[in-house]
C-alpha positions in Angstrom: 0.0 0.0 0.0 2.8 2.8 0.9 3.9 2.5 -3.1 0.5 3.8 -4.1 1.3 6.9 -2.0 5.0 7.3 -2.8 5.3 9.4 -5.9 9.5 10.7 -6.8 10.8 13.9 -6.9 8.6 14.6 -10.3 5.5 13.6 -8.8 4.8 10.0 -10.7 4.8 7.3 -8.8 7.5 4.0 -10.4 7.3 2.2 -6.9 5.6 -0.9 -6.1 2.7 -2.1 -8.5 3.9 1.1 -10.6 7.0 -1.0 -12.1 4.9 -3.5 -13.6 1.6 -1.7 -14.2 0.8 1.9 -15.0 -3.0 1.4 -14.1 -2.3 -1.5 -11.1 -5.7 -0.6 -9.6 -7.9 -0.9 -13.1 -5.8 -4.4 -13.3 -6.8 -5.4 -9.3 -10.5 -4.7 -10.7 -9.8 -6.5 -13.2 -8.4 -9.7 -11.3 -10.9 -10.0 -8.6 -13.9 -9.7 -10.8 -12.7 -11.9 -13.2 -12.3 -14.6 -10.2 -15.8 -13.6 -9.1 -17.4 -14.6 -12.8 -15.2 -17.9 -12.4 -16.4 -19.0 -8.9 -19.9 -18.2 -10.1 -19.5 -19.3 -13.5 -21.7 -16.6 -14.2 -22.1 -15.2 -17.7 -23.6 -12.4 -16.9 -21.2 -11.5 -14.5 -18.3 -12.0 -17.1 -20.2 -10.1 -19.8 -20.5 -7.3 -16.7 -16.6 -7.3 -16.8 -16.2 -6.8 -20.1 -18.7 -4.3 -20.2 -16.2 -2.7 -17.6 -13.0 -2.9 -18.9 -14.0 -1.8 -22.2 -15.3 1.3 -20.4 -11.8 1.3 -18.1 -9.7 0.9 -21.0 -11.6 4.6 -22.6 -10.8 6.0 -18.7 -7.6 5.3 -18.7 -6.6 6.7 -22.4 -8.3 9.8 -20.7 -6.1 10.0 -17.6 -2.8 9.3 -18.9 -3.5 12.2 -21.6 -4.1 14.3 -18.7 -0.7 13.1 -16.9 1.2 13.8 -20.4 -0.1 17.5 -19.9 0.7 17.2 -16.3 4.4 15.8 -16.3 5.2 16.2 -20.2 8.3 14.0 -21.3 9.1 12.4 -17.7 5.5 10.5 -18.1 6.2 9.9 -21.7 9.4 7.6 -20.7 7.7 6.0 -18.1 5.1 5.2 -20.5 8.1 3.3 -22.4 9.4 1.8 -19.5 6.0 0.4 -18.2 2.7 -1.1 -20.0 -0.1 0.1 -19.7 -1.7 -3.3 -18.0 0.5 -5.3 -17.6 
């Protein structure tokens, strides 16, 4: 949990989930609904996930234009550095 909170000295965050994932918490979602529509083998449920992460997916194009504007070329190498899932 502290490497959610722990951003470097240009304010984006590479620690923790951040070195594998730039959206860890959209992949956590992800994970644990996924494994809910398993254990309940429910279609429904897994056509409510992908219902979701199609949604997610045009959230997160939105937020990491915003953190381009916000931290310019630094976010653009971490983008190279990291995928966007995973």
């Amino acid at each position: 949990m502290a490497g959610f909170c722990t951003p470097d000295e240009n304010g984006i965050n590479r620690r923790g989930a951040y070195r594998y994932s730039r959206n860890p918490m959209y992949m956590s979602y992800f994970l644990v609904f996924l494994g809910c529509a398993a254990m309940t083998a429910s279609l429904l449920l897994l056509t409510l996930l992908l219902c979701f992460q199609i949604s997610a997916h045009w959230i997160i194009l939105a937020e990491e234009r915003s953190c381009i504007q916000r931290f310019g070329q630094d976010y653009l190498d971490y983008m190279k550095q990291v995928r966007r899932y995973f």
